[in-house]
SESE-739464 format. One record per residue (C-alpha): x, y, z; residue in one letter; chain. Coordinates in nm, 3 decimals, decimal comma, padded with zeros to 5 digits. Layout:
N
      c1      c2      c3 residu chaine
       X       Y       Z      A      A
...
//
This chain:
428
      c1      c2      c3 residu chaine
 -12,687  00,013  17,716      X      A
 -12,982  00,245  17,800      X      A
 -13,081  00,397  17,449      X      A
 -13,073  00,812  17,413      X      A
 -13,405  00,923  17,323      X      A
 -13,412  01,248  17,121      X      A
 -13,778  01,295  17,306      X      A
 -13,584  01,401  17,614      X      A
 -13,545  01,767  17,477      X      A
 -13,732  02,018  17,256      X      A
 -13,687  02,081  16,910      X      A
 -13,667  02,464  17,012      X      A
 -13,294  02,341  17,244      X      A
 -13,102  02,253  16,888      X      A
 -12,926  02,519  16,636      X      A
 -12,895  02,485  16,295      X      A
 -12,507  02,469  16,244      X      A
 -12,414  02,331  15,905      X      A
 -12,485  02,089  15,677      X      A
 -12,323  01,852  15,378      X      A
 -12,488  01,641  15,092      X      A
 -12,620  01,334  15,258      X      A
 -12,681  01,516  15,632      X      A
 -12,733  01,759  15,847      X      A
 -12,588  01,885  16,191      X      A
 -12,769  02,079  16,522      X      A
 -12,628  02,206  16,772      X      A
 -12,765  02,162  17,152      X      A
 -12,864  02,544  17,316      X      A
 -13,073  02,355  17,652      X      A
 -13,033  02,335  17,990      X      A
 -12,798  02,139  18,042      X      A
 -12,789  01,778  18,067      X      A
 -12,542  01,471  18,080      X      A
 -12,665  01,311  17,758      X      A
 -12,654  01,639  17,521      X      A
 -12,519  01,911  17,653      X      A
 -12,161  01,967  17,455      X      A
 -12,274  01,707  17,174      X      A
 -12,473  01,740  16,828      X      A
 -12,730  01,570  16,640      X      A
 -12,636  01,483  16,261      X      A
 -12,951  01,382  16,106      X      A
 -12,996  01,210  15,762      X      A
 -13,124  01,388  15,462      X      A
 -13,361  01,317  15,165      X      A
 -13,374  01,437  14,816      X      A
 -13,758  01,616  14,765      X      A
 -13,911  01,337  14,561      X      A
 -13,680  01,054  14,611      X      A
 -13,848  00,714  14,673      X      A
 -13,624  00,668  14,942      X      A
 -13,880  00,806  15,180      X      A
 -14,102  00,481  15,103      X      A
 -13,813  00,253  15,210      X      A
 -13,843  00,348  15,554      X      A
 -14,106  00,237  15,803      X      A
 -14,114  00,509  16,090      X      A
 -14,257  00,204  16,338      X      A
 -14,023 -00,042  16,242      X      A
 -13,733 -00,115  16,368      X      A
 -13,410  00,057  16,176      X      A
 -13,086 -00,027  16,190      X      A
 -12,834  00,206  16,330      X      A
 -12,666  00,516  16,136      X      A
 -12,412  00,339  15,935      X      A
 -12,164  00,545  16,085      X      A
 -12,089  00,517  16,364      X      A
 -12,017  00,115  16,318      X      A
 -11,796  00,234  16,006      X      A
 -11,607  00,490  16,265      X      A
 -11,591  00,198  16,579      X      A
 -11,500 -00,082  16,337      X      A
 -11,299  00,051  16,018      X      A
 -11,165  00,436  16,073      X      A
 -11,073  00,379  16,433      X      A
 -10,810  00,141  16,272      X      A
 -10,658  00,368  16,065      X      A
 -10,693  00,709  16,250      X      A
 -10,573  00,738  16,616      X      A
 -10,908  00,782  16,830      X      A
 -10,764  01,100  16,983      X      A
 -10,815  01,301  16,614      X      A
 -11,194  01,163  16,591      X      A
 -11,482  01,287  16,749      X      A
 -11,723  01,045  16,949      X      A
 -12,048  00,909  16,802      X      A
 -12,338  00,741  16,952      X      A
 -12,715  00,650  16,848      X      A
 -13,032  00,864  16,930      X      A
 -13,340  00,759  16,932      X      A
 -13,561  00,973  16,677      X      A
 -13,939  01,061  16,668      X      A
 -14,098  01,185  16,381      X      A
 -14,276  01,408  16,485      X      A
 -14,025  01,588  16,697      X      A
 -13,855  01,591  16,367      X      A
 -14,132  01,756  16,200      X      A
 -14,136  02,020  16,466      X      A
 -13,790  02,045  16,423      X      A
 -13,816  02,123  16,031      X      A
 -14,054  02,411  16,139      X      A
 -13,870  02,594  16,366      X      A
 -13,506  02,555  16,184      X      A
 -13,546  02,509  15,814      X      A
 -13,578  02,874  15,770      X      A
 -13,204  02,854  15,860      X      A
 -13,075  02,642  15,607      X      A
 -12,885  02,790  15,278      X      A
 -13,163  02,860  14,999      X      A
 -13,004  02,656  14,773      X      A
 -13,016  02,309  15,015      X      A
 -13,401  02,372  15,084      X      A
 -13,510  02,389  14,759      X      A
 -13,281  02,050  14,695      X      A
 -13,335  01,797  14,964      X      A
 -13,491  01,836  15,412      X      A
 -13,447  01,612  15,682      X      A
 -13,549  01,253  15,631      X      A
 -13,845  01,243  15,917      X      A
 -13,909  00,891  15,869      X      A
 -13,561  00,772  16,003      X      A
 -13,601  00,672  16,369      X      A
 -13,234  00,650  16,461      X      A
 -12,959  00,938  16,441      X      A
 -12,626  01,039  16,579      X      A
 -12,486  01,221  16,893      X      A
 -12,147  01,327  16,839      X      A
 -11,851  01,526  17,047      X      A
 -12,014  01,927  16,928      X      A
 -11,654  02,069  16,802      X      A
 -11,836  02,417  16,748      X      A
 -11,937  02,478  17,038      X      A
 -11,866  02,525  17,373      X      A
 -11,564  02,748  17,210      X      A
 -11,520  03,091  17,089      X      A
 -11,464  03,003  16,770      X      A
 -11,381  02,704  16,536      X      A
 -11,271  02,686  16,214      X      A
 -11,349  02,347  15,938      X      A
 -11,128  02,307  15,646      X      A
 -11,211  02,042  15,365      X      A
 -10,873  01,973  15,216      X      A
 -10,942  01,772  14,952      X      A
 -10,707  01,506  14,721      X      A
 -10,367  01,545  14,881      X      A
 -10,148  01,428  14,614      X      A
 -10,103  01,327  14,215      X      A
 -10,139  01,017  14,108      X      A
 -09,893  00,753  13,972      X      A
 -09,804  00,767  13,584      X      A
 -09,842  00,338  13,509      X      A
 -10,220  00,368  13,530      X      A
 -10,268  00,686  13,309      X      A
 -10,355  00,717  12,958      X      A
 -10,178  00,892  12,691      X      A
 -10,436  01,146  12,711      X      A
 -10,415  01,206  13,032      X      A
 -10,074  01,138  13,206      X      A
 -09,950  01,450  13,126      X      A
 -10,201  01,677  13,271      X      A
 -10,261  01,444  13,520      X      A
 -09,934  01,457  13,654      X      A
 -09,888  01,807  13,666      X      A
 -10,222  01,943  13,805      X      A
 -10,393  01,828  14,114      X      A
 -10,732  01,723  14,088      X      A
 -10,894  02,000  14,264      X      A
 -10,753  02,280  14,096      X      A
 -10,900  02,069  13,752      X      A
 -11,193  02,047  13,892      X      A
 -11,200  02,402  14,033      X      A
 -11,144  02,509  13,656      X      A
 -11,404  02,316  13,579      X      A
 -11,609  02,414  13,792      X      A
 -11,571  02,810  13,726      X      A
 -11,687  02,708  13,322      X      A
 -12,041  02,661  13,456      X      A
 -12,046  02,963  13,676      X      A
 -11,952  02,882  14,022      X      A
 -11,692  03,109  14,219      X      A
 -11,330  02,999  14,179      X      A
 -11,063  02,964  14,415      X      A
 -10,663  02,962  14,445      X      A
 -10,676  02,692  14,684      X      A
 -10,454  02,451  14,592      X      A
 -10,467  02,120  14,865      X      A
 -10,121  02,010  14,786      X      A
 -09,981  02,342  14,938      X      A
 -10,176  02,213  15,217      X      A
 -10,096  01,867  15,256      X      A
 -09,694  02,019  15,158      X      A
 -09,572  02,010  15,504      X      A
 -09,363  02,337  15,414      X      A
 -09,433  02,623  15,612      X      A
 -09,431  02,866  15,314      X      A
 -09,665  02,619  15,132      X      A
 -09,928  02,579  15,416      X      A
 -09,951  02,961  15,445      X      A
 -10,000  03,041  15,123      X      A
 -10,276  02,733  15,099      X      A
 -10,427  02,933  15,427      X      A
 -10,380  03,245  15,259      X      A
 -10,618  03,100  14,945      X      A
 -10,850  02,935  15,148      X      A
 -10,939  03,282  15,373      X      A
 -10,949  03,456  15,008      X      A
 -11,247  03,242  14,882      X      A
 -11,410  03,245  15,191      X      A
 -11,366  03,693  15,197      X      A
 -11,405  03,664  14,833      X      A
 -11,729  03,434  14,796      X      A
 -11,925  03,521  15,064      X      A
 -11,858  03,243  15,322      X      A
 -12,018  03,013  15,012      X      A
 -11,757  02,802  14,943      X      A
 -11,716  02,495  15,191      X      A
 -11,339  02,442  15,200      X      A
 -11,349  02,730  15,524      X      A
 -11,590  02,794  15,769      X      A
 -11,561  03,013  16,045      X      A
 -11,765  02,907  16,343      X      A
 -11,794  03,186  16,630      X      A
 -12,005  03,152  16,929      X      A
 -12,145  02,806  16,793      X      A
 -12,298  02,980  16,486      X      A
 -12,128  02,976  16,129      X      A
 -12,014  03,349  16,036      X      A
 -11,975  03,531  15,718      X      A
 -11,720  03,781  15,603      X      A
 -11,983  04,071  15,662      X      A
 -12,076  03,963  15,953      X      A
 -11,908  04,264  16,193      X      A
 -11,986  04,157  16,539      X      A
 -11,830  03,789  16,463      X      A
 -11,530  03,932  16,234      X      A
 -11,455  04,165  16,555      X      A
 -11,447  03,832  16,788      X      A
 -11,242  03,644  16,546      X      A
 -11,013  03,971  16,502      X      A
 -11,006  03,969  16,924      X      A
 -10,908  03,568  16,888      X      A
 -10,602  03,619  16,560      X      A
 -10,453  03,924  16,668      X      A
 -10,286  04,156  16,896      X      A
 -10,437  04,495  16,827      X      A
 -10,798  04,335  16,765      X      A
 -10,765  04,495  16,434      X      A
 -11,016  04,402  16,177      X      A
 -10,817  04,568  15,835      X      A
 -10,921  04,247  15,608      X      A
 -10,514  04,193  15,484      X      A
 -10,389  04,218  15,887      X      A
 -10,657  03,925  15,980      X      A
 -10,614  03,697  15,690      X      A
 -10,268  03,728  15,787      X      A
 -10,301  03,672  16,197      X      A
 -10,538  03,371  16,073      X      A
 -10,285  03,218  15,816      X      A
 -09,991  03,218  16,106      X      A
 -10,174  03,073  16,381      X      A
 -10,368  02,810  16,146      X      A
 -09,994  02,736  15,977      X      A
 -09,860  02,659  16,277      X      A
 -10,173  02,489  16,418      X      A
 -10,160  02,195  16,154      X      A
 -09,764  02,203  16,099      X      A
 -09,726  02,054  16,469      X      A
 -10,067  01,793  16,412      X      A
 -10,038  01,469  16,209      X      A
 -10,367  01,524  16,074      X      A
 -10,262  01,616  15,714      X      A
 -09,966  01,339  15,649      X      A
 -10,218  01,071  15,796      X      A
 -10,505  01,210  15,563      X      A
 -10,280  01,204  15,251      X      A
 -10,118  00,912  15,297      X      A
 -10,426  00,706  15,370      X      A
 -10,542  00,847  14,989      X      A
 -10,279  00,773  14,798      X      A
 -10,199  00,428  14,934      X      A
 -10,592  00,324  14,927      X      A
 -10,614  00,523  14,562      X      A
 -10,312  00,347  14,425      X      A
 -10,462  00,296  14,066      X      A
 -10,608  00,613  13,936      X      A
 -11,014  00,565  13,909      X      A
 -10,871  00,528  13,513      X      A
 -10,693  00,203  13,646      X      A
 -10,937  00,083  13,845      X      A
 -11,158  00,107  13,548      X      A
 -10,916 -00,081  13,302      X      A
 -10,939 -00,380  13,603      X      A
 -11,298 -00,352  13,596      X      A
 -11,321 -00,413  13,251      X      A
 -11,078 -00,677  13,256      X      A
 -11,229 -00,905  13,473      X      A
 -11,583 -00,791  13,507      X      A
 -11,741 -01,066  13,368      X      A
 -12,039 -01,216  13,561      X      A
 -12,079 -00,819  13,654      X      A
 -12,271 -00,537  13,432      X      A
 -12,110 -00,346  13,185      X      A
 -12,262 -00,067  13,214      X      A
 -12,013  00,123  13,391      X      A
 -11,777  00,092  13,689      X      A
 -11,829 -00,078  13,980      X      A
 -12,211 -00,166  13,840      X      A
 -12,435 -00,397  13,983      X      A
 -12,124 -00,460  14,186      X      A
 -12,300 -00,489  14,590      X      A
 -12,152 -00,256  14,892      X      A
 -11,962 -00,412  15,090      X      A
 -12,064 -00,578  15,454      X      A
 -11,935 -00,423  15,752      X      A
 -11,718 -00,773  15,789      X      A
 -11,621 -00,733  15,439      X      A
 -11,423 -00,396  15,548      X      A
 -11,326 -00,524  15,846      X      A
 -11,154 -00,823  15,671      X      A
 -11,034 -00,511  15,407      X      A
 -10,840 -00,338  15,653      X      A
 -10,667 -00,664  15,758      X      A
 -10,496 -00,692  15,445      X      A
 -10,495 -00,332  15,370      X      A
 -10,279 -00,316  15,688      X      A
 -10,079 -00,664  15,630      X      A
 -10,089 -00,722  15,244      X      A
 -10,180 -00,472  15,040      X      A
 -09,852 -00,285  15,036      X      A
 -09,642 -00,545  14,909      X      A
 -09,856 -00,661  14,587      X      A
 -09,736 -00,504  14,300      X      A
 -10,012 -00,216  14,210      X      A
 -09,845 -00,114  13,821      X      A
 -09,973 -00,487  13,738      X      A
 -10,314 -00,557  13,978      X      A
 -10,400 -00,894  14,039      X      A
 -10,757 -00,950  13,878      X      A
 -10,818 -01,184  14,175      X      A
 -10,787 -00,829  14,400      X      A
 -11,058 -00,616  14,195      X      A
 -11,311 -00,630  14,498      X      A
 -11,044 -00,483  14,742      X      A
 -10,933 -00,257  14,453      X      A
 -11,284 -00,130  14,445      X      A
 -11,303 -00,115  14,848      X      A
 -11,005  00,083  14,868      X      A
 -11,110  00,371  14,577      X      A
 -11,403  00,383  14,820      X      A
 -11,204  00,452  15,137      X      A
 -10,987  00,698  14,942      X      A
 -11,305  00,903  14,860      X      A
 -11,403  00,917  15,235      X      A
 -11,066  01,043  15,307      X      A
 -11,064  01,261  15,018      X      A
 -11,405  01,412  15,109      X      A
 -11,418  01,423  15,501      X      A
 -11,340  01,766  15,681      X      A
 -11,113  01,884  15,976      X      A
 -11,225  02,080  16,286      X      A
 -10,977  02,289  16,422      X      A
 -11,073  02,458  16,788      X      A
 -10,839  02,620  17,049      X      A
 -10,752  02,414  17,357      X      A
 -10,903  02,627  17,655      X      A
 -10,550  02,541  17,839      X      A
 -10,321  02,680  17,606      X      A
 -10,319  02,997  17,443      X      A
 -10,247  02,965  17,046      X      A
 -10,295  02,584  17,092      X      A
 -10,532  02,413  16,919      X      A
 -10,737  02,046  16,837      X      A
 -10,747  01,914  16,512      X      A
 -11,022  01,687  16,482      X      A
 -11,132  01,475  16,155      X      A
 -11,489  01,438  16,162      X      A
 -11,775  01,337  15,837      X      A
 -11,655  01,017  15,722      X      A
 -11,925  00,875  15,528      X      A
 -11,948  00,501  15,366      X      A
 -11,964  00,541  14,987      X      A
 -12,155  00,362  14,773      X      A
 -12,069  00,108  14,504      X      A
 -12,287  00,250  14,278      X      A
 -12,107  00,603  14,280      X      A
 -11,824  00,472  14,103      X      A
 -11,928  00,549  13,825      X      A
 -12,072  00,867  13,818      X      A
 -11,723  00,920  13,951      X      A
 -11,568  00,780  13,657      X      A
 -11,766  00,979  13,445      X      A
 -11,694  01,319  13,604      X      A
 -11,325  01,224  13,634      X      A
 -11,339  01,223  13,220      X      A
 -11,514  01,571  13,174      X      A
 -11,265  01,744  13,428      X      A
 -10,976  01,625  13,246      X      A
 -11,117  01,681  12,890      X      A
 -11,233  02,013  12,973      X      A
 -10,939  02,140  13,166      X      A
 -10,700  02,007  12,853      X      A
 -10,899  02,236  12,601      X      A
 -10,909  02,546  12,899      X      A
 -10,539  02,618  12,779      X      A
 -10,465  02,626  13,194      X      A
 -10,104  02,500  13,264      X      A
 -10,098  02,520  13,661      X      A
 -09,816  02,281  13,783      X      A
 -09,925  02,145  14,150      X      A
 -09,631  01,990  14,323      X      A
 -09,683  01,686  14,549      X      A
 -09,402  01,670  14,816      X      A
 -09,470  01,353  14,900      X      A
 -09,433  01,184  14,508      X      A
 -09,126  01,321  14,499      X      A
 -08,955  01,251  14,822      X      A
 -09,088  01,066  15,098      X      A
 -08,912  01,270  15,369      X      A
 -09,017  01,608  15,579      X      A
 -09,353  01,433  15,683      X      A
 -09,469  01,230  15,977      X      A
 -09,506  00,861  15,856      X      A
 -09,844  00,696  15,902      X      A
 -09,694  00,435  16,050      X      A
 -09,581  00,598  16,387      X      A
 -09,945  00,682  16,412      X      A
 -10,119  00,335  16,395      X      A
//
């Protein structure tokens, strides 16, 4: 195949349009042509200071964005290709990039310049299907951990609260102790497959977004290709012309117009059920289980925490995963894990996190009025050597929301009956 070379259009064509930990995503605003036109470029960042900019040789040959093998190979196995967005390699020149930094940095948050920028030495990117533009709005949800986990793994410390409350709303508690804006947002409403549920999850999620700003990242409103903000008019006006009948733009009648269409919107898509049901079943030991298997049969590995000096898988490693993720894995008996299974143990708590962290696009179909796509899109490989951190911030949630006095009770539909919710299985 004829390789896409980013040097086929100017820096000035792309549009900042958002941007997560590890990258960054523009927009395409040229003439048009066949190769961009309707796609965007996701570009890799790099932490200011981080030796990983001497890694990379700019006139070397690099391998491809990790992605989009991980998406062809692994995801495209477990998610129907019709709810992923297409990816494909670019060619990159540094310094297009550079010119690129100049012209667009200026639009990034404050908070992610003074953190980390584009990683100019990487000479291959990604082209995917642009979900925000090309309509007149779009709207990205990060749902989060969509369910509680299991009781046999938990400690006596922990089984109680961690049966109770959902992760995120710990972690949201937690999160408000060192000063960052809070939320209602629960994502087990969400993920609850109950209409009442959904809409009051919708309802939350359009409060924090009012409430903060536009800063926190579980909404974003995209309108005209550009991310909006509660104040700003013209955009609330189109999204107001979009949600309801009288174009109104009183704050309680759009949140409301919103929360019905979006209800309905993810209700009739399979999205959601797939999404939590590829978490729990991959995140079937609590990271406090998968650390008590770690332990128990780490020998020949460091101690120094989980999953340490423990190497990231191959791509045939997680192709060989999902085999018996799809065939196996299901019937072993998960309250008593086979040491012999720790490396697919550790695989899995890996794959959970991508599901657990990934976002979904929703956009109206052009065809159908109050019809829309629901698209999952920034699925990301973890890293082995995340695990622990992981583990670590798993134990400070818990501890901390235990002395908070807090006592929300999060109920997971799906623990309790397996009904009302379209099976994974008619999916695959």
């Amino acid at each position: 195949m004829t390789p896409t070379f980013i040097t086929e259009t100017k820096p000035e064509d792309w549009t900042y349009v958002s941007e997560g930990g590890a990258t960054i995503v523009f927009s395409y605003r040229g003439l048009h042509n066949v190769q961009f036109s309707d796609h965007v470029l996701r570009l890799r960042k790099v932490a200011y200071g981080s030796s990983d900019n001497t890694l990379l040789d700019a006139n070397s040959e690099q391998p491809d964005d990790p992605m989009i093998a991980f998406q062809e190979n692994i995801i495209s196995k477990l998610v129907p290709s019709e709810f992923l967005p297409s990816l494909m390699v670019v060619v990159l020149e540094e310094d297009w990039l550079r010119s690129l930094v100049v012209l667009r940095d200026g639009d990034r948050p404050a908070e992610r310049r003074q953190t980390d920028q584009i990683d100019v030495r990487r000479n291959k990117g990604i082209l995917a299907t642009d979900l925000i533009g090309g309509t007149p709005i779009a709207m990205e949800i990060k749902p989060k951990w969509g369910f509680l986990p299991t009781e046999c793994h938990l400690s006596p410390k922990t089984v109680a609260l961690k049966t109770a409350t959902c992760r995120f709303c710990m972690h949201t508690s937690f999160r408000m102790k060192h000063g960052e804006v809070g939320t209602t947002y629960c994502p087990l409403d969400l993920f609850s497959c109950d209409e009442t549920r959904v809409r009051k999850a919708l309802g939350a999620l359009w409060a924090g977004w009012y409430e903060s700003d536009g800063s926190l990242n579980n909404l974003r409103f995209f309108v005209q290709g550009r991310m909006t903000k509660p104040d700003d008019d013209h955009s609330v006006q189109l999204l107001a012309h979009f949600f309801t009948a009288d174009e109104s733009t009183d704050v309680q009648n759009l949140q409301e117009s919103f929360t019905s269409a979006l209800a309905q919107a993810l209700l009739s898509s399979p999205v959601l059920p797939i999404l939590s049901t590829l978490q729990r079943t991959l995140d079937i030991l609590d990271v406090e289980g998968l650390s008590k298997l770690y332990t128990q049969t780490s020998s020949g590995f460091s101690c120094d925490g989980l999953g340490s000096s423990v190497p990231d898988p191959s791509m045939e490693e997680w192709e060989d995963f999902v085999e018996v993720y799809q065939s196996d894995h299901h019937s072993w008996d998960h309250t008593v894990p086979s040491p012999g299974h720790l490396r697919h143990y550790l695989m899995a708590y890996l794959l959970s996190a991508t599901f657990k962290d990934c976002s979904i696009i929703i956009r109206p179909k052009s065809a159908q009025v109050g019809s829309f796509d629901v698209t999952i899109i920034d699925m990301d490989i973890k890293s082995m050597d995340r695990l622990g951190k992981w583990e670590k911030l798993d134990k400070k949630i818990v501890e901390h929301y235990k002395s908070s006095g807090n006592q929300r009770r999060c109920i997971d539909n799906q623990r309790i009956s397996q009904s009302g919710c379209t099976q994974l299985s008619k999916w695959r």
